[in-house]
N, C-alpha and C positions, 0 to 999 in steps of 0.2 A: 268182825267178818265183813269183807268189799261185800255191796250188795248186786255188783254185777260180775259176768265173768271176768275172769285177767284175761286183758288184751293190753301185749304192751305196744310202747308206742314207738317201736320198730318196726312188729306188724303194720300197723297202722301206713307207718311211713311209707313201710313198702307196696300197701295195697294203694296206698295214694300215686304213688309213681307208676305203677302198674295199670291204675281205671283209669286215671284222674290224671292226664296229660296234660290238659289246659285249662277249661272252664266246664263249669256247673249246665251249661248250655251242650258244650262237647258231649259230657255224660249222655244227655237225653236224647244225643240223635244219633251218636255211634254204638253205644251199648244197651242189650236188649232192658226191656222194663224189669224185669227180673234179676240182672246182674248189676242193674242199676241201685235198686233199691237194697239187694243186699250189701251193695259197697256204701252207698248214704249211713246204713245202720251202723256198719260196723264204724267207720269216721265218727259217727254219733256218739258210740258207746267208745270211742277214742278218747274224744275231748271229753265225754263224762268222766273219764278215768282222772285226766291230767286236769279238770275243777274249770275249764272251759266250759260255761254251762252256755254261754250264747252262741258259741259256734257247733254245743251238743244239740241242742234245739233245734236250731236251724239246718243240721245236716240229718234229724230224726223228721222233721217238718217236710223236707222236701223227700225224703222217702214216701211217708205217708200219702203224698201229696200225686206221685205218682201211680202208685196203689195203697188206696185209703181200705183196702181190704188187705192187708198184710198182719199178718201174726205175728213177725219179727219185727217188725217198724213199732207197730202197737208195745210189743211189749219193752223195745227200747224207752220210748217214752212214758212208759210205768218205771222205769226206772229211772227216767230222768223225773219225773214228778217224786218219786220217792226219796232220790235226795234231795230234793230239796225239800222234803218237808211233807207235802202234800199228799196225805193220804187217802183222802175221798177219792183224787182225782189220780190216783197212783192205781189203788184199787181198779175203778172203772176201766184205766187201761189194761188192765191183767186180766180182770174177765172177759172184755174185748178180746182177746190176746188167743186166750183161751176157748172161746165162742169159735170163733173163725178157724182155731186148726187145734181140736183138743188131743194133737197127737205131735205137739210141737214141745221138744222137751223141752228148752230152755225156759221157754214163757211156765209150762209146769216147772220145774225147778223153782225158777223166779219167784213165780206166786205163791210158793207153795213157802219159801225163805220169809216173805210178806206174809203171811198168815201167822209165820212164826213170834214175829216181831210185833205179833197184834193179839198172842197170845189162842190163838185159832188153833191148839196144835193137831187136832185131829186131823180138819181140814189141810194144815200144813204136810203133818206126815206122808198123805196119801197122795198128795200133788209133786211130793218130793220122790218117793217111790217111784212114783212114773219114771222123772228121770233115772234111776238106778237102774231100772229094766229093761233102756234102750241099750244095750250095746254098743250102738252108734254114737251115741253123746258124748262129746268130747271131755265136758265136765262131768262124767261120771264116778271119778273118785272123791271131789268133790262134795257131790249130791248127796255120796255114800257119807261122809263126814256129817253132814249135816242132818241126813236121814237119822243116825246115830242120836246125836244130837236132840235131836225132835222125837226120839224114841225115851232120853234121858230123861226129857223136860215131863214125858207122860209117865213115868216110874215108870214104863217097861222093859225091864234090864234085859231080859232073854234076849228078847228082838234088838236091844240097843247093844250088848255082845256081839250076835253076830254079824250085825251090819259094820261095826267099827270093825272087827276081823276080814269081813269081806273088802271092805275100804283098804287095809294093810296087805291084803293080797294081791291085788290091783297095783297099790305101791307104796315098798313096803320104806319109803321114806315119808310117809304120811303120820308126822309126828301127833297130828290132829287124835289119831285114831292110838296110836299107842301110848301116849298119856292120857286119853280116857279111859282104855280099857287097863291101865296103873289103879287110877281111880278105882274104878269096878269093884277090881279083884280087890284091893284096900278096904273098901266099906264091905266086904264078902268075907274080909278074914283071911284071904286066900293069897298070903304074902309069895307063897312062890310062886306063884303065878303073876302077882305083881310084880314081884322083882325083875320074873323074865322079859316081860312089858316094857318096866322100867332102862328094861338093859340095852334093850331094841334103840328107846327113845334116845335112850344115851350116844348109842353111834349112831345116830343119823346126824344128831345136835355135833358131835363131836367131827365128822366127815364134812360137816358142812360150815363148821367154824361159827353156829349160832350159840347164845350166851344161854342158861337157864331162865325161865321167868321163876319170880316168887312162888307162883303154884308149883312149878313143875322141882323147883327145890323141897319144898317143904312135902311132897310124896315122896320124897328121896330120905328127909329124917325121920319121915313114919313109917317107911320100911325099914330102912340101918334101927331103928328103935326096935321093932318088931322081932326083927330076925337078931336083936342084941348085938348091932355091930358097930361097937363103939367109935373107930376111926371112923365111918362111913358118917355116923349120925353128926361125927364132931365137923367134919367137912364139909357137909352140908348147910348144917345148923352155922358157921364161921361164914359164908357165902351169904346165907339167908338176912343176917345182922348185916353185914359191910354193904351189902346191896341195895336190900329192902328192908331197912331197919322202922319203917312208918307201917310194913306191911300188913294185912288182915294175917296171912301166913307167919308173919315173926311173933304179933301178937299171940298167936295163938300156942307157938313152940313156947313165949314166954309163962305163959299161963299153966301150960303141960307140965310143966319145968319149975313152977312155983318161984320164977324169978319175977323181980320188978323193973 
């Protein structure tokens, strides 16, 4: 998973054309400090995306620089210290982030994805949650995936059901949430309910012309196993070899199967 929102770099492009007529100079006397700073971030977390880390710094640097009390600025550059590496110093930006406007959902999201990754899942959960709650969050189906996620990680399936549901309602191309909750219902026993899951994941993958991964095959031959549907289990299982024959998923179909 990106550790930052998707921002592509057509956005980008077009916010560039649109603030950013001439120079870095222009910015700071035609546009107020406020629209300024949020145009610096978003360019920041531009070139974070496309692996520009010197011109992501330098466009998070001069946000800050304008308002060193910014919540957004701050937790850009948590993410920019997070890819690369630096965790002390990624941290410090997210509690910053967080200090300064604890009603700012990205930075909760953000830190709350960072806690995850540091194994924090409590902490993570409940910074994640915020975002799910805002309405207004853009990345809110998102949050919901990951909230999910962060509910799986603490065995709490109830909560991690209905969050990956609520994720799928929001939108129900969120293959995220429908092969987990494949998953779920599979360690539950509760194949028809996997299947139907599975059927969901199937046409979205199928409408949008993406391939299976290994995981998401090998839930396909332990449902057709389940429900005894031998073409199904053989189509899948024939997919799972040809594709991912190195995979954790084929080894384990071979092991089921008492092949060598």
């Amino acid at each position: 998973m990106p550790i930052f929102q998707k921002l592509t770099l057509i956005t980008v492009a077009l916010l560039l054309c649109a603030c950013v007529t001439t120079t870095d100079s222009r910015f700071s006397k035609k546009a107020s400090p406020e629209k300024a700073v949020e145009s610096y971030v978003a360019l920041g977390l531009g070139y974070l995306r496309s692996g520009d880390m010197v011109m992501a710094r330098r466009k998070i640097e001069r946000a800050l620089k304008i308002d060193p009390d910014s919540a957004g600025a701050h937790n850009a550059m948590a993410l920019f210290w997070q890819e690369r590496g630096e965790i002390d110093l990624a941290r410090k930006e997210f509690v910053k982030a967080v200090a300064l406007d604890d009603e700012y959902s990205p930075a909760r999201y953000h830190y709350g994805r960072f806690l995850m990754s540091q194994g924090q899942l409590q902490s993570a959960c409940e910074h994640i949650k915020f975002a799910t709650d805002d309405i207004d969050y853009a990345g809110r189906v998102v949050a919901h995936e990951d909230l999910g996620l962060c509910y799986g990680a603490r065995q709490e399936w109830t909560q991690a059901l209905d969050t990956f549901e609520k994720a799928w309602q929001l939108d129900s191309n969120s293959t995220v949430s429908s092969l987990n909750l494949t998953k779920i219902y599979i360690d539950r026993k509760r194949f028809d309910l996997a299947s139907r899951w599975y059927q969901r994941f199937e046409s979205v993958i199928l409408k949008h012309k993406v391939k299976h991964s290994a995981q998401s095959l090998w839930l396909g031959v332990q449902i057709a196993m389940a429900t005894r549907d031998k073409k199904a289990e053989a189509r899948y299982a024939v997919q799972l070899k040809k594709r991912f024959p190195r995979s954790q998923e084929f080894k384990q179909y071979k092991r089921l199967k008492g092949m060598k």
